[in-house]
C-alpha positions in Angstrom: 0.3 -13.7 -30.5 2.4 -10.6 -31.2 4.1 -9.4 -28.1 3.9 -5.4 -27.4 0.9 -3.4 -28.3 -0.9 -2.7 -31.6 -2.8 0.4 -32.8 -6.0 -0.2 -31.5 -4.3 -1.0 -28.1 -2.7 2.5 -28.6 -6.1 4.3 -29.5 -7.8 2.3 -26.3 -5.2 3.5 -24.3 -5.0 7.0 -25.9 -8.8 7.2 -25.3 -8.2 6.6 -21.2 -5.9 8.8 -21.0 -8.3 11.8 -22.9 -11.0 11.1 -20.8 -8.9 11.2 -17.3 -7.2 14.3 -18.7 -10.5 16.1 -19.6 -12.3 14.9 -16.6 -9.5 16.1 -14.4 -9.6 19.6 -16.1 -13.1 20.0 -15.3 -13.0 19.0 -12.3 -9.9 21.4 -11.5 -12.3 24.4 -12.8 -16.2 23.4 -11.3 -15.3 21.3 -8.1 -14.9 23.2 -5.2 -13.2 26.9 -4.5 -11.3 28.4 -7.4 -8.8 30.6 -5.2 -5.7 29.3 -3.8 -6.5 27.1 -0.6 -4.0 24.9 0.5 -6.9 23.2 2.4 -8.7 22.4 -0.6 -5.9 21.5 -2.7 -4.3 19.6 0.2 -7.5 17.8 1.5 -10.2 18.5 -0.9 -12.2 19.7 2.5 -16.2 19.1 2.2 -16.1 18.0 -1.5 -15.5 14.3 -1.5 -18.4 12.3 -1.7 -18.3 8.6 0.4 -18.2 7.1 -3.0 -15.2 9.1 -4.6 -13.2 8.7 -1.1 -13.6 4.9 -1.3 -12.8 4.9 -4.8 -9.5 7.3 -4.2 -8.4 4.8 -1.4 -8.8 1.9 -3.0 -7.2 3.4 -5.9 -4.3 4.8 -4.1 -3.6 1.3 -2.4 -4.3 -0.7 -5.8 -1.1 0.0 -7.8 1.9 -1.6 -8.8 2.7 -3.3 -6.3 -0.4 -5.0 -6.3 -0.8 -5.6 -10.2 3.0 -6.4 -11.0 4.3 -7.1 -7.0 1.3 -9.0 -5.6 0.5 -10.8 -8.7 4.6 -11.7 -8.5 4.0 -13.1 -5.1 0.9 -15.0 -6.8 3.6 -16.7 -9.0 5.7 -16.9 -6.1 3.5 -17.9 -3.5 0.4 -18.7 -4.7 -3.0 -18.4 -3.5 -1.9 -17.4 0.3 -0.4 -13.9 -0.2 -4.4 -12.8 -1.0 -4.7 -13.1 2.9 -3.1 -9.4 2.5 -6.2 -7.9 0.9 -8.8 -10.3 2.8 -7.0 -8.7 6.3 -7.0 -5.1 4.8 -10.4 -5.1 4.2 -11.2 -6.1 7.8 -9.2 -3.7 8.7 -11.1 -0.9 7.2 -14.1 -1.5 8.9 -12.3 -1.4 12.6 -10.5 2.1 11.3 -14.0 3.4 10.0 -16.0 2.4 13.2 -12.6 3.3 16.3 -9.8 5.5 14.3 -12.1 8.3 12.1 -13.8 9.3 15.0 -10.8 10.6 16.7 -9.1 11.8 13.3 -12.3 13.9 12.3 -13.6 15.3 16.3 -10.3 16.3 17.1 -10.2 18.3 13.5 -6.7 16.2 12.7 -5.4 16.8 8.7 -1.8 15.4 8.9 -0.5 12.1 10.9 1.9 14.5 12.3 -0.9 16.7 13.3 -2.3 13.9 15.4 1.2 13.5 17.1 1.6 17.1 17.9 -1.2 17.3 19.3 -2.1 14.2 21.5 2.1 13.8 22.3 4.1 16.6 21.2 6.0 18.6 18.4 9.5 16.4 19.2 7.6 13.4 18.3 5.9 14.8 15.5 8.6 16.7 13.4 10.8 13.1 14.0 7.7 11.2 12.7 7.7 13.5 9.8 11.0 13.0 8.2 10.4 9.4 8.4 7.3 9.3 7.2 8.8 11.3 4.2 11.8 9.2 4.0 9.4 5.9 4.0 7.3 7.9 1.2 9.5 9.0 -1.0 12.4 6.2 -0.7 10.2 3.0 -0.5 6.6 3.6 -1.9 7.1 5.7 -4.6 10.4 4.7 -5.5 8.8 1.5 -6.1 5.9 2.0 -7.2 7.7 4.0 -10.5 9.9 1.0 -10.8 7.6 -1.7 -10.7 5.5 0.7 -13.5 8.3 1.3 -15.6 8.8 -2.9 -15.4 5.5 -3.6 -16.5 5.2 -0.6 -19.2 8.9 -1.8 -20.9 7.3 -5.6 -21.0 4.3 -4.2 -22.3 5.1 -1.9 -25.0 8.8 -2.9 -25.4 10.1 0.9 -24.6 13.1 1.2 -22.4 12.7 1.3 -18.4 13.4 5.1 -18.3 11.1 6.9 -20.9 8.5 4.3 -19.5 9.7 6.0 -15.8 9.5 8.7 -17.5 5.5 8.7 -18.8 4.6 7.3 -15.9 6.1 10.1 -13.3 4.6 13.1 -16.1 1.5 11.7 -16.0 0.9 11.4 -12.4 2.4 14.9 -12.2 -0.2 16.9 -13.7 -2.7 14.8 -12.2 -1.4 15.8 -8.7 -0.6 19.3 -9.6 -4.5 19.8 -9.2 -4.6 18.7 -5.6 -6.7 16.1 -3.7 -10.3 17.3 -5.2 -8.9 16.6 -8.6 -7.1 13.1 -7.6 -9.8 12.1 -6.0 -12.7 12.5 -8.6 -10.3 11.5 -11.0 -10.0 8.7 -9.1 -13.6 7.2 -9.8 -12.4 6.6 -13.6 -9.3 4.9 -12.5 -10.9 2.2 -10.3 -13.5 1.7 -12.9 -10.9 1.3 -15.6 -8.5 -0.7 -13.2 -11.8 -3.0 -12.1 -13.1 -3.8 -15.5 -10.0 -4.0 -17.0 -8.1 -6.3 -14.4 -11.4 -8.5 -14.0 -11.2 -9.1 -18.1 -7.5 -9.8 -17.8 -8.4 -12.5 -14.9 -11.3 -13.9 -17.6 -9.1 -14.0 -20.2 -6.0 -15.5 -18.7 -8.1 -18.3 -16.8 -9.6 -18.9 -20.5 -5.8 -18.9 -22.2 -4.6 -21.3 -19.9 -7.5 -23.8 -20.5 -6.4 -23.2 -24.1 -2.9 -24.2 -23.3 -2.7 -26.3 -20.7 -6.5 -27.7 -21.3 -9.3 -28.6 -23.8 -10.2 -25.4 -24.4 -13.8 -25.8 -22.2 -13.1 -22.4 -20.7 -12.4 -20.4 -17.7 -13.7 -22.8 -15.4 -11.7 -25.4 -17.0 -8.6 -23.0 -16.2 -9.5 -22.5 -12.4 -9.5 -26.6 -12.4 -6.6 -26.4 -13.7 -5.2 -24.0 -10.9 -5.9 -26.6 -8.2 -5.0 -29.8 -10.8 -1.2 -28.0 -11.9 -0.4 -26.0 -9.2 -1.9 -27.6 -5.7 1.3 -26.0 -3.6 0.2 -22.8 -4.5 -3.6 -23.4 -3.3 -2.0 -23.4 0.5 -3.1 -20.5 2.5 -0.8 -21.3 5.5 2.8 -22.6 4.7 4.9 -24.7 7.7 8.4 -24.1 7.9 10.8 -26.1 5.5 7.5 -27.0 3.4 7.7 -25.3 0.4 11.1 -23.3 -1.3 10.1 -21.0 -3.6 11.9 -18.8 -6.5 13.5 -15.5 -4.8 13.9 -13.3 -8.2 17.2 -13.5 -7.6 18.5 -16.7 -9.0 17.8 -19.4 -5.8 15.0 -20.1 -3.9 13.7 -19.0 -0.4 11.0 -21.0 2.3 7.7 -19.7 1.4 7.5 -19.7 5.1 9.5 -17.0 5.2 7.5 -14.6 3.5 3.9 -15.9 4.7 4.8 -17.6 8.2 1.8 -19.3 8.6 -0.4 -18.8 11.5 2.3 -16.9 13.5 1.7 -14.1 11.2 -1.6 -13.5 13.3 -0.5 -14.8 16.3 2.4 -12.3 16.8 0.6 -9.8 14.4 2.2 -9.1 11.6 0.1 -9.2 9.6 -2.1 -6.9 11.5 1.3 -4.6 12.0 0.4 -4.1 8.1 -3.1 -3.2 7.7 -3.5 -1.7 10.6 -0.6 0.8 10.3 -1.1 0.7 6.6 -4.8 1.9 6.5 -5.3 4.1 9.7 -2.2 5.8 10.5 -1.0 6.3 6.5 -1.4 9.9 5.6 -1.5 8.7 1.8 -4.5 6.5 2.8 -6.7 8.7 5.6 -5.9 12.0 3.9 -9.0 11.2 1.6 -11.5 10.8 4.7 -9.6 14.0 6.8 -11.2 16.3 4.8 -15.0 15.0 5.0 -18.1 14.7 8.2 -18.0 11.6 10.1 -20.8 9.5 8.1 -18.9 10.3 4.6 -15.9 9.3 6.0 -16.8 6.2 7.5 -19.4 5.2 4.2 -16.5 6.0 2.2 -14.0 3.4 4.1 -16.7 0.8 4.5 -17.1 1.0 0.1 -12.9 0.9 0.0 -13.2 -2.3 2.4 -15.9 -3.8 -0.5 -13.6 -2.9 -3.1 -10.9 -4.6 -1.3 -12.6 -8.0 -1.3 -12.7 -8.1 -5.2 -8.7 -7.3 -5.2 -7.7 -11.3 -5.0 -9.6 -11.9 -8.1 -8.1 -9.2 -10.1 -4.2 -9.7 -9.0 -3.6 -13.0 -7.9 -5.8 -15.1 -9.8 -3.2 -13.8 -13.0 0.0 -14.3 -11.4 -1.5 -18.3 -10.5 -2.3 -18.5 -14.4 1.4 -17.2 -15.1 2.7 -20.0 -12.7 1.2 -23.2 -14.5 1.7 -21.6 -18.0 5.5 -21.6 -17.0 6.0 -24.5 -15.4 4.0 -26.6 -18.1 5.8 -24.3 -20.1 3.0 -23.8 -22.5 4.2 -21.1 -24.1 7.4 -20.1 -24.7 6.8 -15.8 -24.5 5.8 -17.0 -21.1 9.4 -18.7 -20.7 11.3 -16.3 -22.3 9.8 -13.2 -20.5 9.7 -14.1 -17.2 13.2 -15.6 -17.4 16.3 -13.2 -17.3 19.8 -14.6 -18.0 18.3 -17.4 -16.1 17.0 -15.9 -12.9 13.6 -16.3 -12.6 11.6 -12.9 -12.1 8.2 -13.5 -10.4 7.7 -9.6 -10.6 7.5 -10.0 -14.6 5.2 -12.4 -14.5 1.8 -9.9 -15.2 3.0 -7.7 -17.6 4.3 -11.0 -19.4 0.8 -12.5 -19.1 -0.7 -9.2 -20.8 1.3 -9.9 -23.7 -0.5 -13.1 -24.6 -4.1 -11.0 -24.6 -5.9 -10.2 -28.2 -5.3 -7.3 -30.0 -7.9 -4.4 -28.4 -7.9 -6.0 -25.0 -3.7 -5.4 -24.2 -4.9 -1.4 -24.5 -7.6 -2.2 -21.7 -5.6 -3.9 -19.5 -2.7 -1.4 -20.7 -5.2 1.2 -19.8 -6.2 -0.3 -15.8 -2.6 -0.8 -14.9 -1.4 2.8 -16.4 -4.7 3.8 -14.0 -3.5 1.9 -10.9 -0.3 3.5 -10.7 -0.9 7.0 -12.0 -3.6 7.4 -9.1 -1.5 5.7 -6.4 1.6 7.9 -7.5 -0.6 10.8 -7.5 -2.1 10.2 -3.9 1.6 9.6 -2.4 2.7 12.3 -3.6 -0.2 14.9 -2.7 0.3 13.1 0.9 4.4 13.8 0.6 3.3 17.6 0.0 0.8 17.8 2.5 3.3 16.3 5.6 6.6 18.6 4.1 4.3 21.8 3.8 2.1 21.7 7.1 4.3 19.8 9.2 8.0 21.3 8.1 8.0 24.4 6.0 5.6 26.0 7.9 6.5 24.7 11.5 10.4 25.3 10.8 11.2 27.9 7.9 8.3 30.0 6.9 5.2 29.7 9.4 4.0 33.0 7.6 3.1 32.3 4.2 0.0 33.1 2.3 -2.6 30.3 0.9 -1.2 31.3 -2.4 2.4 30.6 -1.9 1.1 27.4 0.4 -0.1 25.6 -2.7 2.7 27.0 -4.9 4.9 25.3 -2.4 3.3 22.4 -2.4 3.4 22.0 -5.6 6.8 22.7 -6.0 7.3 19.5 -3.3 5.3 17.6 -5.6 8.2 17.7 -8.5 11.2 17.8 -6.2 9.5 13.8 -4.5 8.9 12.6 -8.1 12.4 13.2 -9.1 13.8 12.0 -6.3 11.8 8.4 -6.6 12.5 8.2 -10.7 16.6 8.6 -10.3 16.1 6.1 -7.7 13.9 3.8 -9.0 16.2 1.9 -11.8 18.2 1.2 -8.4 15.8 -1.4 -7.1 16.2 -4.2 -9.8 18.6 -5.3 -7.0 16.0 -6.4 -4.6 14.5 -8.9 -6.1 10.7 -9.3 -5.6 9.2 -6.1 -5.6 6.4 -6.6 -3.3 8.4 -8.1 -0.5 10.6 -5.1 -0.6 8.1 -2.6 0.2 6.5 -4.7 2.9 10.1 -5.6 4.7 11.4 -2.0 4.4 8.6 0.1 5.6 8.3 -3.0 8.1 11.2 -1.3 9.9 9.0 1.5 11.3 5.2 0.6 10.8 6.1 -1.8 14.4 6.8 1.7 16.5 3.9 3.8 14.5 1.6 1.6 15.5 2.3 1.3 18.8 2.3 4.9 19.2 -0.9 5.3 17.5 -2.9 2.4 19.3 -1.8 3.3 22.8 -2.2 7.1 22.4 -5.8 6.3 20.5 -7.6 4.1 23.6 -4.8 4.6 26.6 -5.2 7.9 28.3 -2.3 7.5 30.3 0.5 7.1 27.2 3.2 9.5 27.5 5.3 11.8 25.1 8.8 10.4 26.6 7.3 6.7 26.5 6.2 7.2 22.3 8.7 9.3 21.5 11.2 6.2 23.1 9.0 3.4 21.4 9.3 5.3 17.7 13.1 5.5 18.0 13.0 2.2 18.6 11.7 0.5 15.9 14.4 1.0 13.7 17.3 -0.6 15.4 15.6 -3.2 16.6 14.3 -4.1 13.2 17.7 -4.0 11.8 19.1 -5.9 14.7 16.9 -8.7 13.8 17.1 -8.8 10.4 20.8 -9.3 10.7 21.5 -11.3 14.1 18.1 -13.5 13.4 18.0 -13.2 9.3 15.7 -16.6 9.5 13.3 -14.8 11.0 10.2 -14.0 8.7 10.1 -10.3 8.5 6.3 -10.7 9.2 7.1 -12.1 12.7 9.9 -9.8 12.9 7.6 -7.0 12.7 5.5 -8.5 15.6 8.1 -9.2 17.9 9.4 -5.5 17.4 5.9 -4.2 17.7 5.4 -5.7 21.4 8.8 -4.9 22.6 7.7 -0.9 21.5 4.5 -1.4 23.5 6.1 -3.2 26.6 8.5 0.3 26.7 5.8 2.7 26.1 3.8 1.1 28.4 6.6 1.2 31.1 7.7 4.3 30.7 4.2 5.9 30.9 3.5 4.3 34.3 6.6 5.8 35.7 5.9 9.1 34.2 2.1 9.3 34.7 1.8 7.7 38.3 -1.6 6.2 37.7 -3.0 9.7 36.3 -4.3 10.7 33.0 -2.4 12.4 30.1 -4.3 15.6 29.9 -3.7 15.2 26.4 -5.5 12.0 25.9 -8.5 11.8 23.5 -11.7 10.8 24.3 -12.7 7.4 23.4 -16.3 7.0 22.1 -16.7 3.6 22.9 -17.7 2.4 26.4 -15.8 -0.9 25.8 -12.6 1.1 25.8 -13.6 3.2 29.1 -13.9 0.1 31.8 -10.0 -1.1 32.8 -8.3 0.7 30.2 -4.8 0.1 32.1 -5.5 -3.8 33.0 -6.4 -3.9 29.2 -3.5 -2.6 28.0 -1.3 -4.6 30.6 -3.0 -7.8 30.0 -2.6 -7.5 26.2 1.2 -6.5 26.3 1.6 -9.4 28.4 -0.1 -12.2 26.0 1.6 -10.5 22.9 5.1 -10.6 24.6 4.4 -14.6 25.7 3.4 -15.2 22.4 6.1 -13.2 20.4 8.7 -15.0 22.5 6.7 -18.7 21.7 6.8 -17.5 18.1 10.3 -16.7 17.6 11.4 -20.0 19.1 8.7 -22.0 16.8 
């Protein structure tokens, strides 16, 4: 088959990106208030229904580094590096039932916000340049990168104007605010659904072609188990598998996925939980909505979620036994670079070997994917410089008008940032594993902070604002004196060592009494023992981050 795309891929595509641009237009003009409100551009307040807030969250989260990254880890890893998704979607449904309630009845908007306000500004306006250094430096840095990758394999244009489309488009998609990202939204996850479920279909079907008698797809998910039984593993033992690193040499799939110590220590938790309920790019969709839309609207994301396995690692499996039976040689060729073999290419490779007419609609969900997920990062990126700097630090004066012109402004100084950055990360190797070990380095201390000032009403200001500066170093201490460590477990131990010096510092502060800054805890299982809770938990997670780093 003919590798790039084709007219009719063109006109699919071309199509998309009408519909999205017309859709978007409207709802710019009919959805919501028409004057400048930086709280509807920033939050859409009060016009998100449950459906397009679980749509906009999955489709923030689904992006390239799920379709191009994850799928690379797929070819990596294999079947394992799904237990990402399956986690995340539990995850949603303990944020939808313990963290909105606290978000939405204390009237919080911005992660900051909550900081300021149950800690105090120090903590907050520290939080806030990180959070905007993570934003901007690591997601979507990467997330234009990993697009531009997948667009230049695609359609056989350069990485930069394919940077380039990608970073425009998302642009004017964001320039409209959260009510128009979010309805907007709804077509992407539809597009990115349909289209990544036919690209599964077909790729299961062209490797039974290849590798098979041609039965089918089932015949290709055999095959899966028949070619590739390493990569059916969901938990790896040290030493027990070495994997390609996109770099030229191979690594220990433990390493990446460390087996059961991943929950153990929490790592993998670490992610999710950080990821999903203390992620302005990711609650900033359910901030602006009642309690019951909120929470319906995380509970349809956490479905979505679910169907993410099939859509981006069951490809980058089919991409693995095509190249090592090396059944055919686009596969070879593509995924090979001067003889370094790139997992990350591995998707937009695969897409290549689709008919004529199908490339535009799988063209079209990955273009969807990462135009909405730039687009939410970047509204989020606005909403935290805006609210939580400008205002606090150089203008705290300004009109709603010159609010929203401001933050759109913000908008094009992050997306220029991230696309003369991006061509930098071809350095790192496999795109997905970046961006979890690098915003690794402070998601440990965030979530600390978070939990113990959620369901601990005696955590302190001097005890988080101590555990967040911590995170850091001690990340980067690890990595380097302990570089065998998985960065998973890395993140675990880091994140009980923060805990274990908020904790202490808050009983020395407090003396046994209550932060009169604590929230209220809804739950009743939260109210008996709260201190012997949070003592008796530090203490297992310290046992067992110490068992785990000697294992």
């Amino acid at each position: 088959m003919t590798l790039g795309l084709e007219s009719l891929d063109y006109t699919i595509f071309l199509v998309y990106f009408v519909i999205v641009a017309v859709y978007g237009y409207w709802v710019f003009k009919n959805k919501g208030k028409q004057t400048a409100d930086s709280k509807d551009f920033f939050l859409a307040e009060g016009s998100l229904t449950w459906w397009a807030i679980g749509s906009s969250i999955i489709a923030s989260n689904i992006s390239a580094e799920q379709f191009i990254g994850m799928s690379g880890q797929a070819f990596q890893l294999g079947l394992a590096i799904s237990v990402y998704e399956l986690v995340g979607a539990f995850s949603l449904i303990i944020i939808a039932v313990y963290f909105l309630p606290m978000y939405i009845k204390n009237k919080i908007y911005t992660m900051p916000q909550f900081l300021q306000v149950r800690y105090d500004g120090r903590l907050a306006t520290i939080m806030a340049v990180f959070w905007l250094l993570l934003y901007i430096l690591v997601n979507l840095t990467s997330i234009i990168y990993l697009g531009a990758i997948s667009l230049e394999k695609m359609t056989g244009f350069g990485f930069m104007p394919s940077a380039i489309f990608l970073t425009v488009f998302a642009v004017f998609i964001t320039l409209g605010g959260m009510k128009v990202i979010g309805y907007t939204d709804v077509i992407q996850v539809v597009c990115l659904v349909v289209g990544g479920l036919a690209t599964t279909y077909l790729a299961l079907d062209l490797l039974s072609d290849r590798v098979g008698t041609g039965a089918g797809v089932f015949e290709g998910l055999g095959l899966l188990k028949e070619k590739a039984d390493s990569h059916m593993h969901m938990v790896f033992s040290p030493g027990e598998y070495q994997v390609h690193d996109g770099r030229g040499g191979f690594i220990d799939a433990y390493n990446q996925l460390p087996g059961l110590m991943m929950f153990i220590i929490g790592g993998q938790w670490i992610v999710n939980f950080n990821y999903f309920g203390c992620n302005q790019y990711i609650t900033q969709r359910a901030l602006g909505a009642d309690l019951k839309t909120a929470r319906n609207g995380l509970l349809f994301a956490s479905f979505l979620k679910v169907m993410m396995p099939f859509i981006v690692v069951l490809p980058g499996l089919a991409a693995y036994v095509l190249f090592q039976e090396n059944a055919d040689p686009a596969i070879v060729s593509g995924i090979t670079e001067g003889g370094v073999v790139k997992p990350d290419n591995s998707y937009p490779v695969l897409l290549n070997l689709l008919p004529t007419g199908l490339k535009g609609l799988a063209f079209a969900a990955l273009t969807a994917a990462i135009v909405a997920s730039l687009a939410g990062k970047a509204n989020s990126i606005s909403t935290i410089y805006v609210l939580d700097i400008h205002k606090k630090f150089f203008n705290a004066d300004l009109n709603e008008k010159q609010t929203v012109r401001l933050g759109r402004l913000s908008i094009i100084v992050a997306f220029a940032i991230a696309l003369v950055l991006s061509p930098f990360l071809r350095n790192f190797g496999q795109g997905f594993e970046y961006i979890q070990e690098y915003t690794g380095f402070i998601s440990p201390g965030i979530l600390a902070i978070f939990l113990l000032g959620f369901f601990w009403n005696k955590a302190t200001a001097n005890g988080a604002l101590v555990s967040a500066l911590l995170s850091i170093p001690l990340s980067t201490l690890f990595k380097y004196q302990a570089p065998d460590m998985p960065f998973l477990n890395r993140m675990g131990t880091v994140f009980w060592i923060c805990v274990a010096v908020h904790v202490a510092i808050s009983l020395l502060e407090s003396k046994g009494k209550a932060n009169p800054k604590a929230f209220a805890v809804e739950s009743s299982w939260f109210k008996v023992s709260t201190s012997f809770l949070v003592g008796a938990l530090t203490i297992t997670g310290l046992i067992l981050t110490i068992y785990g780093v000697f294992y």
